[in-house]
CHARMM internal coordinates of N, CA and C (Angstrom, degrees):
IC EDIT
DIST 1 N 1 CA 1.4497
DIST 1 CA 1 C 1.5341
ANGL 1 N 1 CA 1 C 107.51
DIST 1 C 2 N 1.3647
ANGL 1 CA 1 C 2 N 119.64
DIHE 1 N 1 CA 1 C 2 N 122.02
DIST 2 N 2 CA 1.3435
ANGL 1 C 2 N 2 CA 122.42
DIHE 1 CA 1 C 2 N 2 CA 179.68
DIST 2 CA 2 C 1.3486
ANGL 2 N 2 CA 2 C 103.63
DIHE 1 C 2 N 2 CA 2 C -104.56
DIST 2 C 3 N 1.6675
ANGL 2 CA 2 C 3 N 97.84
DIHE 2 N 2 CA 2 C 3 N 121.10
DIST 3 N 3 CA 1.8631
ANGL 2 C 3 N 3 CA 101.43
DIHE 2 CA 2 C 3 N 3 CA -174.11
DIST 3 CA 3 C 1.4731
ANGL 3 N 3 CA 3 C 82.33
DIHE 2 C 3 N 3 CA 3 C -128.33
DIST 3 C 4 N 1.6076
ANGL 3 CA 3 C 4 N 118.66
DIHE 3 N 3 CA 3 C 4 N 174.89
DIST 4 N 4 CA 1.0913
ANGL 3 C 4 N 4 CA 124.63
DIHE 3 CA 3 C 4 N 4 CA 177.96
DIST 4 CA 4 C 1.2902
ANGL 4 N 4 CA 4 C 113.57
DIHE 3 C 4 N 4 CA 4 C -102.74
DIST 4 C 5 N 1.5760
ANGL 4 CA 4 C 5 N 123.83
DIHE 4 N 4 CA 4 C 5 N 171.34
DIST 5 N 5 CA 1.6946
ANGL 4 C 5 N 5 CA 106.18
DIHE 4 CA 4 C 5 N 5 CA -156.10
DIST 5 CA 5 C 1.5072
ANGL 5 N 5 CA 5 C 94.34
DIHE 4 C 5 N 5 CA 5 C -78.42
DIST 5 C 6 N 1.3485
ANGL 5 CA 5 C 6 N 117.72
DIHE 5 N 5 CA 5 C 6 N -39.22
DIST 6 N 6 CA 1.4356
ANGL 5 C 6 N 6 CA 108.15
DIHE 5 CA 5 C 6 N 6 CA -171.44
DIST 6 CA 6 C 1.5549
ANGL 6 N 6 CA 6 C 127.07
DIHE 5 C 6 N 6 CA 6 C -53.92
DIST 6 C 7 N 1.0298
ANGL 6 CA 6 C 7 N 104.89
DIHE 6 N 6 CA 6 C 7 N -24.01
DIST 7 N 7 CA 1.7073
ANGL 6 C 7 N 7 CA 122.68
DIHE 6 CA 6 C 7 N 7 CA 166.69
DIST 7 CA 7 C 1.5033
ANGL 7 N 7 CA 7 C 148.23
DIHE 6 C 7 N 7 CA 7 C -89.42
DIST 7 C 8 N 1.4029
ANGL 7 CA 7 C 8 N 87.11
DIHE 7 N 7 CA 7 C 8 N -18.37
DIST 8 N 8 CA 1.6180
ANGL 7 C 8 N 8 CA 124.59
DIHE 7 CA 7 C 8 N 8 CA 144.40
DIST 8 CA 8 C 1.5468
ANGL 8 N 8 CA 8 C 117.40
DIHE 7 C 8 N 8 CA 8 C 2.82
DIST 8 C 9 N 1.8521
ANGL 8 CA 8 C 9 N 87.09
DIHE 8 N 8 CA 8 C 9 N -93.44
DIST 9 N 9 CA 1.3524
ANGL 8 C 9 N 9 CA 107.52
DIHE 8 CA 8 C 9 N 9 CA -175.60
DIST 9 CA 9 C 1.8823
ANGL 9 N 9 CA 9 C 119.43
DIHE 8 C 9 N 9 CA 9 C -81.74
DIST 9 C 10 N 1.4364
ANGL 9 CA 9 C 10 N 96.04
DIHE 9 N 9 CA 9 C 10 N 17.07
DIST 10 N 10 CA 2.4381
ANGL 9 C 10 N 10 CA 110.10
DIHE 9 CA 9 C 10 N 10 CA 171.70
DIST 10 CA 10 C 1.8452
ANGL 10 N 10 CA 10 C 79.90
DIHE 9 C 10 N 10 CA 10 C -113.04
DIST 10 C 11 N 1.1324
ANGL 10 CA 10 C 11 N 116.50
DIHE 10 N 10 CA 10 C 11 N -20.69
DIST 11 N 11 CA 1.6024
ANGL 10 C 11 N 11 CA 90.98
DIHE 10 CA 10 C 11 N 11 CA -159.68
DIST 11 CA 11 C 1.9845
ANGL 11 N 11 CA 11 C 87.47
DIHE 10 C 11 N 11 CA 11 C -81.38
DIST 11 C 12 N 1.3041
ANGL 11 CA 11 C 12 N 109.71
DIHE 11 N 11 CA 11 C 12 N -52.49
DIST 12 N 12 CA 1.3799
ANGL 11 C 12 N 12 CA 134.28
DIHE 11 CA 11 C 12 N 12 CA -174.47
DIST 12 CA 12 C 1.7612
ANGL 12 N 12 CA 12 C 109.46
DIHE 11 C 12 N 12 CA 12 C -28.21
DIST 12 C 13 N 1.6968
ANGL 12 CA 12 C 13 N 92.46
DIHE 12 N 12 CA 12 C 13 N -50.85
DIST 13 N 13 CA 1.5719
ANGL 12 C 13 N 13 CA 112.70
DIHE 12 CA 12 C 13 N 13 CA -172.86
DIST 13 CA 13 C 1.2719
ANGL 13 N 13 CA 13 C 114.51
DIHE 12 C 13 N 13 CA 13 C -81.32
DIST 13 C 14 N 1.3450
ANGL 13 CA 13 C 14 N 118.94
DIHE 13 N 13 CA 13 C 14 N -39.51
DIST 14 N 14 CA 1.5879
ANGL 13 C 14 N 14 CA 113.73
DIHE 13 CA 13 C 14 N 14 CA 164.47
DIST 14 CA 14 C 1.5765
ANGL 14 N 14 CA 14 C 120.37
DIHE 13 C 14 N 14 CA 14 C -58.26
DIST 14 C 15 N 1.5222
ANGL 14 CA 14 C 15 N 112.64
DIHE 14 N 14 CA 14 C 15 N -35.85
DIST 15 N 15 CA 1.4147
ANGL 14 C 15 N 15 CA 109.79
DIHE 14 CA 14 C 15 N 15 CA 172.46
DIST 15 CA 15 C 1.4708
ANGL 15 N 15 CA 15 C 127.01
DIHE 14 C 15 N 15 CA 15 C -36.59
DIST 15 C 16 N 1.6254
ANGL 15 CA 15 C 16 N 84.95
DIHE 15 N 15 CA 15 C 16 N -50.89
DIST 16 N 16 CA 1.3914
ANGL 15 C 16 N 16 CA 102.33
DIHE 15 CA 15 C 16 N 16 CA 174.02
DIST 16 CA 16 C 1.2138
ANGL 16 N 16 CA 16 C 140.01
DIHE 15 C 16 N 16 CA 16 C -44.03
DIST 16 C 17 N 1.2954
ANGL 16 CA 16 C 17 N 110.69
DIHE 16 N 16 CA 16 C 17 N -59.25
DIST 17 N 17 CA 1.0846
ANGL 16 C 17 N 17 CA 141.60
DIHE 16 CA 16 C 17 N 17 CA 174.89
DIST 17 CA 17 C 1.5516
ANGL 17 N 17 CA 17 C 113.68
DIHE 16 C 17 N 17 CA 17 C -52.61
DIST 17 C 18 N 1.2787
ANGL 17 CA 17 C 18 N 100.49
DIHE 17 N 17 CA 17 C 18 N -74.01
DIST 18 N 18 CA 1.6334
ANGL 17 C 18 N 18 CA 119.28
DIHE 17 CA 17 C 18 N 18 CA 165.52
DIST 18 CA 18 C 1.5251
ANGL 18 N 18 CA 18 C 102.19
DIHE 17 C 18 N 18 CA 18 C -21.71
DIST 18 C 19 N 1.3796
ANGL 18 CA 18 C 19 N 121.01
DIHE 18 N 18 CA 18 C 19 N -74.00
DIST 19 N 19 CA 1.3939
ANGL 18 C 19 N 19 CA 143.92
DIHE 18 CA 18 C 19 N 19 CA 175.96
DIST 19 CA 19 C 1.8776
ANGL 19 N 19 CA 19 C 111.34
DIHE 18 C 19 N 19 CA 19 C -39.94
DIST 19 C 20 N 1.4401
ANGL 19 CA 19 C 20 N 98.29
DIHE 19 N 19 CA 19 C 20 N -25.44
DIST 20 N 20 CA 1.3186
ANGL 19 C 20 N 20 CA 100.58
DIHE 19 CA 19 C 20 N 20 CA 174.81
DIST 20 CA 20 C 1.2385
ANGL 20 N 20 CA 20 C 134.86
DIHE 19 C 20 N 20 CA 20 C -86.64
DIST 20 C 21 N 1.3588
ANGL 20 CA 20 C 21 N 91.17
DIHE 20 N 20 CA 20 C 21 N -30.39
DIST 21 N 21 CA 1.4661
ANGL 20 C 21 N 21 CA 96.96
DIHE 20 CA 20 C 21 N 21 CA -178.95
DIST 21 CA 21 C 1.4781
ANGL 21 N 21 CA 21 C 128.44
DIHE 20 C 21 N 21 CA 21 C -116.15
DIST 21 C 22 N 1.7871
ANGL 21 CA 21 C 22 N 96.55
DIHE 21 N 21 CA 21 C 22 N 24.75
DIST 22 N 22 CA 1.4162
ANGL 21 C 22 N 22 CA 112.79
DIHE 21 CA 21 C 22 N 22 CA -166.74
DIST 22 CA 22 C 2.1169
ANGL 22 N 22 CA 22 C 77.05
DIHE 21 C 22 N 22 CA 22 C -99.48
DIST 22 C 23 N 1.5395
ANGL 22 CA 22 C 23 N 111.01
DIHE 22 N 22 CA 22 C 23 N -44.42
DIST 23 N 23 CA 1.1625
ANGL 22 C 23 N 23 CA 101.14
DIHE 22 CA 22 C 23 N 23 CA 175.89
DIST 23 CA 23 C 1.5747
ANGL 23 N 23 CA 23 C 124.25
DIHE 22 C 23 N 23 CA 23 C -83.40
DIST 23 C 24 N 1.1565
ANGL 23 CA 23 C 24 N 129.13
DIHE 23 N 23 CA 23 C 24 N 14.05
DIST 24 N 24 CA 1.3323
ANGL 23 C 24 N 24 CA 128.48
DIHE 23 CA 23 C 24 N 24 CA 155.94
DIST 24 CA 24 C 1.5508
ANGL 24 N 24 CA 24 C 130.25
DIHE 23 C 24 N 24 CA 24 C -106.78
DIST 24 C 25 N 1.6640
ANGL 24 CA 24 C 25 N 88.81
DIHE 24 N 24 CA 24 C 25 N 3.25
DIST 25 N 25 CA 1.9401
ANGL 24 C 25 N 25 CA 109.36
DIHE 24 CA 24 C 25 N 25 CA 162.38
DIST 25 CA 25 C 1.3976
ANGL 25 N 25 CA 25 C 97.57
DIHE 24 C 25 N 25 CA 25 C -92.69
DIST 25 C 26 N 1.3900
ANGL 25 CA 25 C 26 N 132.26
DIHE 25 N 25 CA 25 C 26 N -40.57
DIST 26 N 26 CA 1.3940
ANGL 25 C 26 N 26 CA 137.62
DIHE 25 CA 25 C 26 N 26 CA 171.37
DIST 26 CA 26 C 1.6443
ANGL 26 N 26 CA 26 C 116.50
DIHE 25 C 26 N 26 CA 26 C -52.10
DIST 26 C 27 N 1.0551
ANGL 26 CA 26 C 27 N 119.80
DIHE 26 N 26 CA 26 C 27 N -30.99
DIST 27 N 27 CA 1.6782
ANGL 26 C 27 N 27 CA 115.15
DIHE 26 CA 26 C 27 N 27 CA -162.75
DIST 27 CA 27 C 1.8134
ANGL 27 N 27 CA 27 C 79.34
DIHE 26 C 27 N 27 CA 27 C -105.83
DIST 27 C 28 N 1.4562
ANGL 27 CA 27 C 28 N 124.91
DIHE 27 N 27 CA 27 C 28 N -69.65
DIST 28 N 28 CA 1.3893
ANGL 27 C 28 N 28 CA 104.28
DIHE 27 CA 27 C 28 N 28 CA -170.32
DIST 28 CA 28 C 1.5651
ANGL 28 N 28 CA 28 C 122.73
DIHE 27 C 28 N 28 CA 28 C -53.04
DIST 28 C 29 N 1.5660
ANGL 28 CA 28 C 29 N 131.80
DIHE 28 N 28 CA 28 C 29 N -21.69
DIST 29 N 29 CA 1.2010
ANGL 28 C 29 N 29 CA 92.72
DIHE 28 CA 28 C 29 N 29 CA 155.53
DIST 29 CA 29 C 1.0998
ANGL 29 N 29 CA 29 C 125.61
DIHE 28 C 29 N 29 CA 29 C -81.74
DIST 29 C 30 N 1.3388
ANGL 29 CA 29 C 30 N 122.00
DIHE 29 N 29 CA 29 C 30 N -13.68
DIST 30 N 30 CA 1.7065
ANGL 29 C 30 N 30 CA 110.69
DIHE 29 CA 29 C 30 N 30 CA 174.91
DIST 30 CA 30 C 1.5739
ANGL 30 N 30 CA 30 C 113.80
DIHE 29 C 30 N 30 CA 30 C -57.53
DIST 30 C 31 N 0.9916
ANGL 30 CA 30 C 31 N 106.87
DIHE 30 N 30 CA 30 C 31 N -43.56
DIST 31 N 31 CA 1.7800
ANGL 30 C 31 N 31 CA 117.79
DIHE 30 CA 30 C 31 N 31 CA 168.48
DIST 31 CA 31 C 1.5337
ANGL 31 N 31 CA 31 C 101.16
DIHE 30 C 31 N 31 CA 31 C -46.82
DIST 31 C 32 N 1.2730
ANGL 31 CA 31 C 32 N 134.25
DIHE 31 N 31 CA 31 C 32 N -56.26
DIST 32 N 32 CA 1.0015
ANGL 31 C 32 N 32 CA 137.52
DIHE 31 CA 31 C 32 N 32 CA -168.03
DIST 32 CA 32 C 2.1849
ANGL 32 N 32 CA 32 C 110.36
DIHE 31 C 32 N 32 CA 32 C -58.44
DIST 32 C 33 N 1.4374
ANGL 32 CA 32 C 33 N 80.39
DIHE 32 N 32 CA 32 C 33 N -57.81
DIST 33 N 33 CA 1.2774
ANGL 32 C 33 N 33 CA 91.65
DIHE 32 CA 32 C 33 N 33 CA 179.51
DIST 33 CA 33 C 1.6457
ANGL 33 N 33 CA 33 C 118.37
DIHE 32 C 33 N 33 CA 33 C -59.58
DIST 33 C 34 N 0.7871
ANGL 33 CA 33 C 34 N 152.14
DIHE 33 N 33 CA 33 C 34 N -25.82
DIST 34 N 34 CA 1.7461
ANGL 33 C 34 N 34 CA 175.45
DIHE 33 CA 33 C 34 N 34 CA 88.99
DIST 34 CA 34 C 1.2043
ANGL 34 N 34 CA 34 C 117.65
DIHE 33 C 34 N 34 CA 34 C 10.24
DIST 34 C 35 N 1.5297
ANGL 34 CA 34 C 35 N 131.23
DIHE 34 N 34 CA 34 C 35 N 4.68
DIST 35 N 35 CA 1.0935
ANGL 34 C 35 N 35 CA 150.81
DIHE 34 CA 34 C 35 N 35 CA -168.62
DIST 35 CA 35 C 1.5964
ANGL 35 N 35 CA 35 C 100.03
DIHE 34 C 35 N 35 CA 35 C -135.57
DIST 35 C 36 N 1.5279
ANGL 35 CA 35 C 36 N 112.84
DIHE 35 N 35 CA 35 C 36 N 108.08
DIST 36 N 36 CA 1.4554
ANGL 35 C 36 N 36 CA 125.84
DIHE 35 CA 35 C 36 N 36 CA 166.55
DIST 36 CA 36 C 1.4684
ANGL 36 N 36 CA 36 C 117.82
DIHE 35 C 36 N 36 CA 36 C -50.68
DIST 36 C 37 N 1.3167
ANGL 36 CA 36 C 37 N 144.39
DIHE 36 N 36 CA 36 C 37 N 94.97
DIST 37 N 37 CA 1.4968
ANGL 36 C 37 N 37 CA 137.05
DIHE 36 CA 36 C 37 N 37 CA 151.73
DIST 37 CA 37 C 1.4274
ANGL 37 N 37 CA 37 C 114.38
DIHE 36 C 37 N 37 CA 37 C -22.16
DIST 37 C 38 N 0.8879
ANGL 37 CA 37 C 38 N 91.09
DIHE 37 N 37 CA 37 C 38 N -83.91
DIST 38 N 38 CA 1.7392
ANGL 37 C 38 N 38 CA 112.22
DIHE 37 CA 37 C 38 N 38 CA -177.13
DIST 38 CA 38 C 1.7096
ANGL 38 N 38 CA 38 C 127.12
DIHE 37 C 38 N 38 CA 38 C -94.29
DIST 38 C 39 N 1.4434
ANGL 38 CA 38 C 39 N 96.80
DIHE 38 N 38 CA 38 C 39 N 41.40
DIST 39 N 39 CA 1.9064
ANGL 38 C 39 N 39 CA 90.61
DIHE 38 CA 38 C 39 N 39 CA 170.40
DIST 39 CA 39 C 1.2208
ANGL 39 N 39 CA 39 C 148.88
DIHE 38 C 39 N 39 CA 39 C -33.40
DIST 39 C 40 N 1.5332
ANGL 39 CA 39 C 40 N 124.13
DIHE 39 N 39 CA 39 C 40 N 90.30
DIST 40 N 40 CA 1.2999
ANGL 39 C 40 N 40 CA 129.83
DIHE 39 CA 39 C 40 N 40 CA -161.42
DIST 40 CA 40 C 1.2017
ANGL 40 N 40 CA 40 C 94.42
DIHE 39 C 40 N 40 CA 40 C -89.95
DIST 40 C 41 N 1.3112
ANGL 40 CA 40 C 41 N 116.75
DIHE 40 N 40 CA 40 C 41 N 133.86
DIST 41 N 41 CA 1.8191
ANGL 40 C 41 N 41 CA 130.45
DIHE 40 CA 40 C 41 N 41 CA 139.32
DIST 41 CA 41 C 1.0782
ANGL 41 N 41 CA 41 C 130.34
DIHE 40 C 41 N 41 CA 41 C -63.06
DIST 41 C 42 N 1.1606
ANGL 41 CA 41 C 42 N 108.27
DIHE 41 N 41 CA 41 C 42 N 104.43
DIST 42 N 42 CA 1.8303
ANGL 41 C 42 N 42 CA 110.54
DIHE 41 CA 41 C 42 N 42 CA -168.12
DIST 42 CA 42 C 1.5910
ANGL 42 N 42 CA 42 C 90.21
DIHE 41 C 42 N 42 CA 42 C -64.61
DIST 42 C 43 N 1.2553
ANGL 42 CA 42 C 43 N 153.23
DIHE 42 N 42 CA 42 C 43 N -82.43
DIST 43 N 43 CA 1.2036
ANGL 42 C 43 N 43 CA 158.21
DIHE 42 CA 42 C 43 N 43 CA -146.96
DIST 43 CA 43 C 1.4901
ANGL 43 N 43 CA 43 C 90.60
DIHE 42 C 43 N 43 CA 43 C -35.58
DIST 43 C 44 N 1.0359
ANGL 43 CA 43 C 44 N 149.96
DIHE 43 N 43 CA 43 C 44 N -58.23
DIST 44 N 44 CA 1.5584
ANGL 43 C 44 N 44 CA 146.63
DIHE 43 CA 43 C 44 N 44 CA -152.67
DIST 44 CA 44 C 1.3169
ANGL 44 N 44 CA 44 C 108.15
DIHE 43 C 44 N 44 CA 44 C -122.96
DIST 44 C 45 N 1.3497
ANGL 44 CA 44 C 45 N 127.43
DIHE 44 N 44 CA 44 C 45 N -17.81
DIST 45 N 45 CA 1.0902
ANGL 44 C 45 N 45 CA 135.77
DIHE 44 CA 44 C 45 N 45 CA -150.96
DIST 45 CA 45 C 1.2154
ANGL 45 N 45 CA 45 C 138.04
DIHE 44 C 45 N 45 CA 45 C 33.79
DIST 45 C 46 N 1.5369
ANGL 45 CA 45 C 46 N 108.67
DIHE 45 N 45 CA 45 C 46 N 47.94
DIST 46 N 46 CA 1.8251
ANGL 45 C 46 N 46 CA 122.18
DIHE 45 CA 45 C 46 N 46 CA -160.10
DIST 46 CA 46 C 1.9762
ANGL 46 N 46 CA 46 C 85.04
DIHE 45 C 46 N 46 CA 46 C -110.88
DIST 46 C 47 N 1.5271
ANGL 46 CA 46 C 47 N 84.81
DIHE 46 N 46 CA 46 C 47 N 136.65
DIST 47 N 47 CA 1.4589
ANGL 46 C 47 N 47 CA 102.15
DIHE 46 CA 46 C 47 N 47 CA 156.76
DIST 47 CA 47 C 1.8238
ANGL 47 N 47 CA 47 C 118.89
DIHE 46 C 47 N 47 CA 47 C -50.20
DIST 47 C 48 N 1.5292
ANGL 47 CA 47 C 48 N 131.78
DIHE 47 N 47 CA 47 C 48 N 119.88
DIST 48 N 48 CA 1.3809
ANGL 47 C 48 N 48 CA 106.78
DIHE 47 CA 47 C 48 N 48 CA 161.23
DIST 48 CA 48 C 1.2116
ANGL 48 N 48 CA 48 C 117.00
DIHE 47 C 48 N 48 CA 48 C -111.26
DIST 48 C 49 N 1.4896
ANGL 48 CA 48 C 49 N 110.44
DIHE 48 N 48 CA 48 C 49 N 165.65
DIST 49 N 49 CA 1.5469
ANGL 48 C 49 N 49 CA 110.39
DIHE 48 CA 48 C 49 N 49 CA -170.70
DIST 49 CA 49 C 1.2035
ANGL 49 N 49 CA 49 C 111.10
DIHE 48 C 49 N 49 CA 49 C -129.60
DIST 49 C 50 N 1.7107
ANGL 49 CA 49 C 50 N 95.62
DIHE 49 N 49 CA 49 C 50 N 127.37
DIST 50 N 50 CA 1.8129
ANGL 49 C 50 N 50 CA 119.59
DIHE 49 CA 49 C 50 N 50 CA -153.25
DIST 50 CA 50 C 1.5056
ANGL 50 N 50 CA 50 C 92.51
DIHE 49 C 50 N 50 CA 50 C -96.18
DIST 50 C 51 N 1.5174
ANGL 50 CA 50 C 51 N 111.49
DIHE 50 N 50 CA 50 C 51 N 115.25
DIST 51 N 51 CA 1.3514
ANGL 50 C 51 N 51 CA 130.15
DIHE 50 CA 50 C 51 N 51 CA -179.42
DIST 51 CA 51 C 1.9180
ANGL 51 N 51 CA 51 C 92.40
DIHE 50 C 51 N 51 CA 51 C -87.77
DIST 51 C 52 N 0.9635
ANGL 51 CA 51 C 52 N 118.01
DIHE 51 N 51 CA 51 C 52 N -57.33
DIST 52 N 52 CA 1.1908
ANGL 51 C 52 N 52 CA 120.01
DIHE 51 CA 51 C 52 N 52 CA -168.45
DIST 52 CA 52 C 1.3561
ANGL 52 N 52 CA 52 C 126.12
DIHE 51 C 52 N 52 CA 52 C -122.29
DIST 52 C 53 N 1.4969
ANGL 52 CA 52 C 53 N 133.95
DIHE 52 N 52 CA 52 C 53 N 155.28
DIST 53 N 53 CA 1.7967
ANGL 52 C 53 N 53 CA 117.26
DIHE 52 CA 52 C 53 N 53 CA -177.11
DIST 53 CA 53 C 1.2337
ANGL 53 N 53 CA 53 C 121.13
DIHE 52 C 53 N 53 CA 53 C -48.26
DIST 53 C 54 N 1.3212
ANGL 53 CA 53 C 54 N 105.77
DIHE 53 N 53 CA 53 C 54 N -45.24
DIST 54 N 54 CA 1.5580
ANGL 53 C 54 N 54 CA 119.65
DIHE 53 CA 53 C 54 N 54 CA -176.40
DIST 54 CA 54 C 1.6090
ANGL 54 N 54 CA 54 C 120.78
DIHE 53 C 54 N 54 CA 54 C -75.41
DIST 54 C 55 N 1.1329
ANGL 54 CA 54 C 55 N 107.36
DIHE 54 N 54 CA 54 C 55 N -38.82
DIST 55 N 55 CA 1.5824
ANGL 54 C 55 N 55 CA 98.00
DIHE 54 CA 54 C 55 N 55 CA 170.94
DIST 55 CA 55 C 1.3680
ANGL 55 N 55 CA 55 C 116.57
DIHE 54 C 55 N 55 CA 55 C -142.71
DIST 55 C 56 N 1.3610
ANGL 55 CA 55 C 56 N 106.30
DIHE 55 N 55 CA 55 C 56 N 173.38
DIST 56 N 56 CA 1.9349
ANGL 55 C 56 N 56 CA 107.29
DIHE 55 CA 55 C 56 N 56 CA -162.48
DIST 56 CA 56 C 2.0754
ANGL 56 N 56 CA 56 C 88.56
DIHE 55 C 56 N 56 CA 56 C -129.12
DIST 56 C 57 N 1.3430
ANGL 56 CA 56 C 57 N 83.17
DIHE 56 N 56 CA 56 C 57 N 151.21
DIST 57 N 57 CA 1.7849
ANGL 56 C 57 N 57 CA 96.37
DIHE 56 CA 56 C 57 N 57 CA 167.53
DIST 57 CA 57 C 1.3376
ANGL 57 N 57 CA 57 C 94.00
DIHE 56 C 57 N 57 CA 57 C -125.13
DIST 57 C 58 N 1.7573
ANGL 57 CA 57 C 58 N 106.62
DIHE 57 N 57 CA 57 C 58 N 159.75
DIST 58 N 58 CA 1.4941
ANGL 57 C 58 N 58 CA 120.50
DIHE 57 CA 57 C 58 N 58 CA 174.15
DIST 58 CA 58 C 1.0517
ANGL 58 N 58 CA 58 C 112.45
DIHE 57 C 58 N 58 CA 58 C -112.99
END
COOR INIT
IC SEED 1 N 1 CA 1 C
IC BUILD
């Protein structure tokens, strides 16, 4: 790739960037995905409903 020197270091920094936030769209949906909608209890098999991250009521 022939860039010029002055542009170098905008071409360099966008890479970056680009690169950054292609992997922090990557981990939040995985975060996303890793998170139960609909938590069933196998023991009863009742839907529970997650008020908060940390804990669920039934």
């Amino acid at each position: 790739m022939n860039v010029q020197p002055r542009y170098r270091s905008s071409l360099v920094l966008a890479l970056l960037i680009g690169f950054g936030a292609v992997i922090g769209i990557f981990r939040l949906y995985q975060n996303v995905l890793s998170k139960p909608i609909f938590p069933i209890d196998r023991g009863t098999l009742t839907i529970t409903r997650v008020d908060r991250l940390e804990n669920s009521e039934v």
